[in-house]
C-alpha atoms as a printed R data frame, in Angstrom:
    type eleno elety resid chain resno       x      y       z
1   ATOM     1    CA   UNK     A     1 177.412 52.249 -26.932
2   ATOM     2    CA   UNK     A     2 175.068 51.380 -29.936
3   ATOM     3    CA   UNK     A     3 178.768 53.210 -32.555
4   ATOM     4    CA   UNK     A     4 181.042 50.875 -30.210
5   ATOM     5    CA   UNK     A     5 178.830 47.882 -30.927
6   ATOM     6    CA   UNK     A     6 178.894 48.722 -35.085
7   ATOM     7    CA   UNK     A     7 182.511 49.301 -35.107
8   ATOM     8    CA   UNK     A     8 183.126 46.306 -33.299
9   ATOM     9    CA   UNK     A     9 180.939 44.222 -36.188
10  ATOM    10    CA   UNK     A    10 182.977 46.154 -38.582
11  ATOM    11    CA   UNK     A    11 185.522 44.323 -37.670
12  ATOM    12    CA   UNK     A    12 184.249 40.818 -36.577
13  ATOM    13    CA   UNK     A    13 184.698 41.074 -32.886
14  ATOM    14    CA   UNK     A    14 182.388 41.029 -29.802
15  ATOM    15    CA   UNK     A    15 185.449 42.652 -28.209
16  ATOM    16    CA   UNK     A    16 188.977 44.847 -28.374
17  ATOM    17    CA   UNK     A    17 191.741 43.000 -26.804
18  ATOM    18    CA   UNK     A    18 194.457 45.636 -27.685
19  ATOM    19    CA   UNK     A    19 194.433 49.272 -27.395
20  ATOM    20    CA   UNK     A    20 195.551 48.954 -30.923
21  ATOM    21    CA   UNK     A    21 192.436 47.931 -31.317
22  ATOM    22    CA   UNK     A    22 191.031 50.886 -29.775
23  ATOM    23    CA   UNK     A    23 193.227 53.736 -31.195
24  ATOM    24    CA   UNK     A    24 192.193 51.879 -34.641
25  ATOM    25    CA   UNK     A    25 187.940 52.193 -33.737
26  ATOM    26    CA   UNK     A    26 188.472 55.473 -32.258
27  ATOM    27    CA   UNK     A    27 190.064 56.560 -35.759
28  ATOM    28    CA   UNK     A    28 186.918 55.165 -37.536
29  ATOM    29    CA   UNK     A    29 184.183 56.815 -35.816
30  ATOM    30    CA   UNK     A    30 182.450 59.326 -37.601
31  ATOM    31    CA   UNK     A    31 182.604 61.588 -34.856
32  ATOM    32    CA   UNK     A    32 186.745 61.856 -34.071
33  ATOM    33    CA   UNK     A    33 187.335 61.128 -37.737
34  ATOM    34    CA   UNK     A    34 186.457 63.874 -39.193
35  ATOM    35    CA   UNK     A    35 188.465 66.274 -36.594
36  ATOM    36    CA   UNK     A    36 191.853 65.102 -37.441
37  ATOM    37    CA   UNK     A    37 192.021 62.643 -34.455
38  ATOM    38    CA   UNK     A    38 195.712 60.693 -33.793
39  ATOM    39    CA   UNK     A    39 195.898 58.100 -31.603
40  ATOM    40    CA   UNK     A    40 198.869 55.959 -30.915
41  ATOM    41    CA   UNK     A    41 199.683 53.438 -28.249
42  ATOM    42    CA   UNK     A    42 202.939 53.869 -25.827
43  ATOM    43    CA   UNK     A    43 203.808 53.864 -21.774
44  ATOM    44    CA   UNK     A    44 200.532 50.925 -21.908
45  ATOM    45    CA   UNK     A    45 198.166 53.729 -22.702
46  ATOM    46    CA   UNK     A    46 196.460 54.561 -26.052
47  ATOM    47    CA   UNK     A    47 196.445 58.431 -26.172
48  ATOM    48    CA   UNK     A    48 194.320 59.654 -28.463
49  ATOM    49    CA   UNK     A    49 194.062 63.280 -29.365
50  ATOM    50    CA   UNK     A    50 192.122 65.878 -32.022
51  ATOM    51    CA   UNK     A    51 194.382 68.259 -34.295
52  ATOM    52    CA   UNK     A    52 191.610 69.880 -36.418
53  ATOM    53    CA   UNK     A    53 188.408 70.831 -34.431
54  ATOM    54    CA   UNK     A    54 186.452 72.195 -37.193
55  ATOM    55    CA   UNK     A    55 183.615 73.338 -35.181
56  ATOM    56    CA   UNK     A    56 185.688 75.121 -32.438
57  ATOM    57    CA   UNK     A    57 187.996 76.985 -35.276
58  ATOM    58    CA   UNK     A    58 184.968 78.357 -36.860
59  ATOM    59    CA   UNK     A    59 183.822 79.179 -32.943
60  ATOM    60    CA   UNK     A    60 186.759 81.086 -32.744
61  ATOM    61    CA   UNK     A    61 187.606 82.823 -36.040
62  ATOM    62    CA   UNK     A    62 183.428 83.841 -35.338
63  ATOM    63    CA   UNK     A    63 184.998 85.794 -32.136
64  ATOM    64    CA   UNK     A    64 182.724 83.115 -30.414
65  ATOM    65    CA   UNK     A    65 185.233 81.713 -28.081
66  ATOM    66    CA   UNK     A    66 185.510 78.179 -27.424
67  ATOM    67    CA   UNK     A    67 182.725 75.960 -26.659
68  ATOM    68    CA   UNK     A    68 183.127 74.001 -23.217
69  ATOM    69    CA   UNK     A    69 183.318 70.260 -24.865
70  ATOM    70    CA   UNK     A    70 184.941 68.505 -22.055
71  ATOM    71    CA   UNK     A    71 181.649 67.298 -20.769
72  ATOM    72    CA   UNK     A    72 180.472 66.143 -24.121
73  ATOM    73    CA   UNK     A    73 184.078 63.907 -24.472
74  ATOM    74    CA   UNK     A    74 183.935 62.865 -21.104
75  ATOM    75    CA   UNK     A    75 179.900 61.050 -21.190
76  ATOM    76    CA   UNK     A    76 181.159 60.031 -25.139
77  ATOM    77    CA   UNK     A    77 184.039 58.060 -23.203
78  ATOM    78    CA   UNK     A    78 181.797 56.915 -20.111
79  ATOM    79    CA   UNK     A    79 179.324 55.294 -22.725
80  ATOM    80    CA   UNK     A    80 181.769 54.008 -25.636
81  ATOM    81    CA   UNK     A    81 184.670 52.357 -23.625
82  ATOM    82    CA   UNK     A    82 182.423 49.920 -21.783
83  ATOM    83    CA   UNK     A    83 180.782 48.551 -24.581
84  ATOM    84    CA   UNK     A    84 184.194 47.804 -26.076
85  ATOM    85    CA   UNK     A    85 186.064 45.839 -23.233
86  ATOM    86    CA   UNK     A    86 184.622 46.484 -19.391
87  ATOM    87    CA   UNK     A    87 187.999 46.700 -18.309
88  ATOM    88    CA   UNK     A    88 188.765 49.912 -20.252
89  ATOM    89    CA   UNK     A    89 189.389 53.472 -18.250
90  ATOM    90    CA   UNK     A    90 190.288 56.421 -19.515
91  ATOM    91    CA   UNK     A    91 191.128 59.785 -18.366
92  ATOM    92    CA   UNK     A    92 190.746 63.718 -19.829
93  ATOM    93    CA   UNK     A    93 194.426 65.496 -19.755
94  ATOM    94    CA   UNK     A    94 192.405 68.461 -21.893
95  ATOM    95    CA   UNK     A    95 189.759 69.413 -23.479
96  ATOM    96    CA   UNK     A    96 187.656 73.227 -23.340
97  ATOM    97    CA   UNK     A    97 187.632 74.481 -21.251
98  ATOM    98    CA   UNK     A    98 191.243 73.457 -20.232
99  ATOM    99    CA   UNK     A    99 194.250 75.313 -21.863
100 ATOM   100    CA   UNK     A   100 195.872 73.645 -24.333
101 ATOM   101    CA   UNK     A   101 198.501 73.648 -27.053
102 ATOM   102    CA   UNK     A   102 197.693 75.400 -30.387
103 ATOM   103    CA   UNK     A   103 197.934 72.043 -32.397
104 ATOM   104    CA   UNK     A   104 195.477 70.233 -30.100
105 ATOM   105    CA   UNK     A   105 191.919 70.721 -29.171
106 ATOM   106    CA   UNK     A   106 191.670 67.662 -26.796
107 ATOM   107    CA   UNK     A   107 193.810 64.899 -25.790
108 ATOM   108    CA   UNK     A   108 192.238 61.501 -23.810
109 ATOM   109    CA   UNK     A   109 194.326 58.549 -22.276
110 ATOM   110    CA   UNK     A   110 192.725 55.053 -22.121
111 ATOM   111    CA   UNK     A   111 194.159 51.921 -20.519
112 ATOM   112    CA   UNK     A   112 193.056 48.105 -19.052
113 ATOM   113    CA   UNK     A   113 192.154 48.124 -15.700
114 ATOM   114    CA   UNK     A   114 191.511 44.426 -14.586
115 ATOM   115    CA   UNK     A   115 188.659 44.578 -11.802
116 ATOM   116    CA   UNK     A   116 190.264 44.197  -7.952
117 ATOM   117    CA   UNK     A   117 190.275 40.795  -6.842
């Protein structure tokens, strides 16, 4: 929450209002940055997804297997998506454990959900 609030002071807002907006702070944290992360809106979702996992390649060319991360990405998403809009959700399509295409480590979907009436 504390990285969503920086990055949203970064760029003058108290708020995203696009998931431009998010695919845009996603690309800027430290965190995805560094692990190839792509993110593009379409179909109203921003998908976001990591191409160069540094720290799982070297897992694997140590013949150490793949480290279970999907936990990690899912309480990163919990904790940073609120503090950008409280009408964001996202969901997991993979991330290790899952299987998942040779080009991607991860992939995450996140949307505006207005609350219910």
């Amino acid at each position: 929450a504390s990285e969503a609030r920086r990055l949203l002071a970064l760029i003058g807002q108290e708020r995203v209002e696009s998931l431009e907006e998010v695919c845009r702070l996603f690309l800027l944290t430290p965190l995805w940055g560094i692990l190839g992360a792509r993110a593009e809106v379409s179909g109203g979702k921003a998908h976001m997804w990591v191409t160069q996992c540094h720290p799982q390649r070297a897992r694997v060319r140590k013949g150490l297997g793949e480290f279970a991360c999907k936990q990690v990405g899912l309480n990163y998403f919990r904790n940073w998506l609120p503090a950008l809009h409280p009408d964001l959700r996202f969901t997991c399509v993979f991330c290790p454990p899952d299987a998942h295409p040779e080009q991607e480590w991860c992939r995450w979907e996140v949307w505006f959900q207005p609350p219910a009436p």
